[in-house]
N, C-alpha and C positions, 0 to 999 in steps of 0.2 A: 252529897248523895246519901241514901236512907238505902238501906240492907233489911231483906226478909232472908227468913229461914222457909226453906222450901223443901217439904221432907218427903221424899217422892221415892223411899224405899223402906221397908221396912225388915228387913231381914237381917235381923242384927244378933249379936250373942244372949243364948237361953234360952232364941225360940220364942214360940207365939204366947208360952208363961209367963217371959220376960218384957212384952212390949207395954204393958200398961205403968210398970216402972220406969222403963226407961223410956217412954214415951213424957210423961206427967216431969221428971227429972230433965231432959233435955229441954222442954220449952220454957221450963221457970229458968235454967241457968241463960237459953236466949235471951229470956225477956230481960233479966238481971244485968248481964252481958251491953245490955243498949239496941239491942234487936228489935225494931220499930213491927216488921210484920212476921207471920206465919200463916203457911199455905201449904196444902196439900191437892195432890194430883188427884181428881175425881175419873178415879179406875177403879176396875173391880177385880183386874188381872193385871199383874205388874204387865207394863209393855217393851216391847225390843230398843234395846241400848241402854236400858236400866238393869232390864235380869230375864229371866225366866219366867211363863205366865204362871208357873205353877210356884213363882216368892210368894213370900207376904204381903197381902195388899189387905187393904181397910177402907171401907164406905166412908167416902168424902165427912159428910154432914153427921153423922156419928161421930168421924172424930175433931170437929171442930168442937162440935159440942163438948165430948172431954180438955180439949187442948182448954176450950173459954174457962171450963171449974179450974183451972191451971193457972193462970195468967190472970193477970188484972190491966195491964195496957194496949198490950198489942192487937194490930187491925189483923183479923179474922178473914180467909175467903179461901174458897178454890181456883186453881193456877191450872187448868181452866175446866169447868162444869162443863158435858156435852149435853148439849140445847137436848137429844131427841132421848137421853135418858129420863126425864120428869115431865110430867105436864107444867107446863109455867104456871095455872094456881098454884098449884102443891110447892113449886118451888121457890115461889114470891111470899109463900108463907114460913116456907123452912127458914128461910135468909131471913123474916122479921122474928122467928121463935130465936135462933141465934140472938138476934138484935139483942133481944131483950132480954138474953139470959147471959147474955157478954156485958151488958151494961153498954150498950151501944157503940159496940166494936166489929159489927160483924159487913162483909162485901159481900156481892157478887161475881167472880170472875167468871166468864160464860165463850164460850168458840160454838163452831158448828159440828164440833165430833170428827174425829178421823178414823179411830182403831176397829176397821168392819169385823176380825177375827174376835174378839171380845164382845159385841153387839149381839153376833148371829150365835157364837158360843152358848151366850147367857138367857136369851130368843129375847132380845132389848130390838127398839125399833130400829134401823137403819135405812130410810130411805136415801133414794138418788142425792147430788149436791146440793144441785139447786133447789130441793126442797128445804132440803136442811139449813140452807139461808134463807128461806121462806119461812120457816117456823124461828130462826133466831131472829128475826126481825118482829115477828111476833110475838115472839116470849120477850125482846125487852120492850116492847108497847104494854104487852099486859103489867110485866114487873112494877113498869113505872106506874102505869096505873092504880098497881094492887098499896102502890108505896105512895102514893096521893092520897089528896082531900076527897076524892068524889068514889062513887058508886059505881058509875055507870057500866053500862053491859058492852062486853066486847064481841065482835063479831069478825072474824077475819078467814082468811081460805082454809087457815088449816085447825084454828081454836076458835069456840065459843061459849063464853062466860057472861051469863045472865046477871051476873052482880058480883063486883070486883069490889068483895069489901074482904074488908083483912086489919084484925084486930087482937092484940094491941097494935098502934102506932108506931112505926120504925122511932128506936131512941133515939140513932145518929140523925143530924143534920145538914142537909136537906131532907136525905134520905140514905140509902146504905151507898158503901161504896161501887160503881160500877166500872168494872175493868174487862175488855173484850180482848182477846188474845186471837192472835194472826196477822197477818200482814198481804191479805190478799184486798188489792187494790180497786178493785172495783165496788165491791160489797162491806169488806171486813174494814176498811177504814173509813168506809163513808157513814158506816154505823155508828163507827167512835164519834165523827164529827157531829153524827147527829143525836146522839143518844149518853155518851159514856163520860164518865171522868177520865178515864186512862186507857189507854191502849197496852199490849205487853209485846215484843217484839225480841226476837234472836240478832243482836246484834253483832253488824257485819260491816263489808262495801258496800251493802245496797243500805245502809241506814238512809242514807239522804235522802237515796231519792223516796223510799217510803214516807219518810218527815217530808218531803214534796210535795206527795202526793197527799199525804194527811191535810196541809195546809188551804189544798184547793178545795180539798173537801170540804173543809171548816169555810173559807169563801165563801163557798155556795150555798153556805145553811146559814151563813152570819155568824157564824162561833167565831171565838178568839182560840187560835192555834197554842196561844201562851196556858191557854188553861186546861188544856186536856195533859195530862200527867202522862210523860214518854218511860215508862219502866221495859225491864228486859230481865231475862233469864240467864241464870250463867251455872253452867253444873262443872266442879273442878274433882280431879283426879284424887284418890285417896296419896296421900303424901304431900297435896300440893303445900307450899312451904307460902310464909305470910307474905314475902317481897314478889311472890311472882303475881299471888292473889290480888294485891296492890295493883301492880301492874294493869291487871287485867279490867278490873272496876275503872281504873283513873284513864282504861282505851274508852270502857263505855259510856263514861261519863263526856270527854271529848267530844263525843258524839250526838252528843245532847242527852241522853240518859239521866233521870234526877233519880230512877231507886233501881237497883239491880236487886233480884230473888237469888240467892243462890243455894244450888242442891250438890249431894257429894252423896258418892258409892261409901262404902266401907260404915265406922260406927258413928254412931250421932253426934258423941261425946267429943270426938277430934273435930268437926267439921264447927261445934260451935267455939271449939274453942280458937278454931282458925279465925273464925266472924269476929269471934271478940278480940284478935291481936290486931283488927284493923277497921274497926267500926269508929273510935274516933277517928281517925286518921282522914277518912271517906267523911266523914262528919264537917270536919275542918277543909277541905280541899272548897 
């Protein structure tokens, strides 16, 4: 199993003077550590069960871009981008400007948006659901597009791009990583089968039968279920100690899970050094 750093809080000791050091210090000692990815939460207000919306929060794609001048190996993405904050040009271009200033490390992670108090807050789009899987279906046709050989003009119900060119070239190959987070079965994993490397999923009892349902989906498109990448989320308690942490990876990996992200309350500086008292361990299993 491969372990990301998932920093999905930023209110840490010294305040908002202090985050550009211990931001830039926490992910080299990750990367150092053995910590294959980092991600962060594309919010603009902390959301409920992390903190208060008046914490520290930080624009997604800003700080990857810092975290990239930081690091030299680790895979790049947000844990997950909401489809109806960006136009998908602008955002199929942000993920190749990362590309190429990561040295070809940078993802996509992308959902359909859930936090409506944050949207309407900040006067960001929020339409209905079903739009909003309407346009993430469309934003990753265009993505993949913008991340191809060709030009051509996209036309669909909710975007229209008369020339899908996007320059320079994604570094990674094929193209950048794509990861779609949720686990709604009708839409959200028929997308993976049809479009994503990975899926991201909160792993539980219902694993299966999502991996079930994933599989049919892959079926129906002709994909191979073996190749879409089963990752999942895990946020532990400030104190959690290294054997339970164990624990809890080596449930999700049982489950078929090949990388867990995991996110912690409290300072940065504990949380990676927890990753690192069991990153080979998970490595080796």
């Amino acid at each position: 199993m491969e372990l990301g750093l998932h920093v999905a809080n930023f209110t840490w000791s010294g305040g908002p003077r202090a985050l550009r050091d211990t931001l830039a210090r926490t992910v080299r000692d990750a990367e150092a550590a053995g910590i294959a990815r980092i991600t962060v939460m594309d919010h603009l207000w902390q959301i409920p069960g992390v903190g208060r919306p008046e914490n520290e929060m930080l624009e997604a794609y800003t700080t990857l871009g810092f975290i990239a001048a930081h690091t030299e190996r680790v895979l790049l993405h947000t844990l997950v981008s909401a489809v109806v904050y960006r136009e998908p040009g602008l955002l199929a271009k942000q993920i190749v400007t990362l590309d190429a200033l990561s040295g070809g490390r940078a993802g996509l992670g992308i959902g359909a948006a859930w936090f409506e108090e944050e949207a309407q807050g900040l006067g960001l789009p929020f339409p209905p659901v079903g739009e909003r899987f309407e346009r993430l279906e469309e934003t990753l046709r265009i993505c993949l597009a913008m991340w191809g050989a060709d030009e051509e003009p996209f036309e669909g119900a909710h975007y229209t791009l008369g020339r899908t060119l996007s320059s320079p070239r994604p570094l990674r190959t094929p193209r950048p990583y794509l990861l779609l987070g949720g686990g709604g079965e009708r839409k959200t994993l028929r997308y993976v089968a049809q479009y994503a490397d990975a899926c991201n999923l909160f792993g539980g009892p219902e694993t299966p039968h999502k991996f079930d349902v994933l599989r049919r989906h892959c079926d129906e498109v002709g994909r191979d279920f073996d190749d879409i990448e089963k990752t999942t989320t895990l946020a532990v308690a400030p104190g959690t100690g290294r054997d339970d942490l164990l624990h809890q990876l080596k449930e999700r990996r049982d489950l078929g899970f090949t990388t867990a992200y995991v996110a912690g309350g409290g300072e940065p500086d504990a949380l990676v050094d927890l990753l690192a008292s069991v990153v080979q361990d998970v490595a080796e299993d």
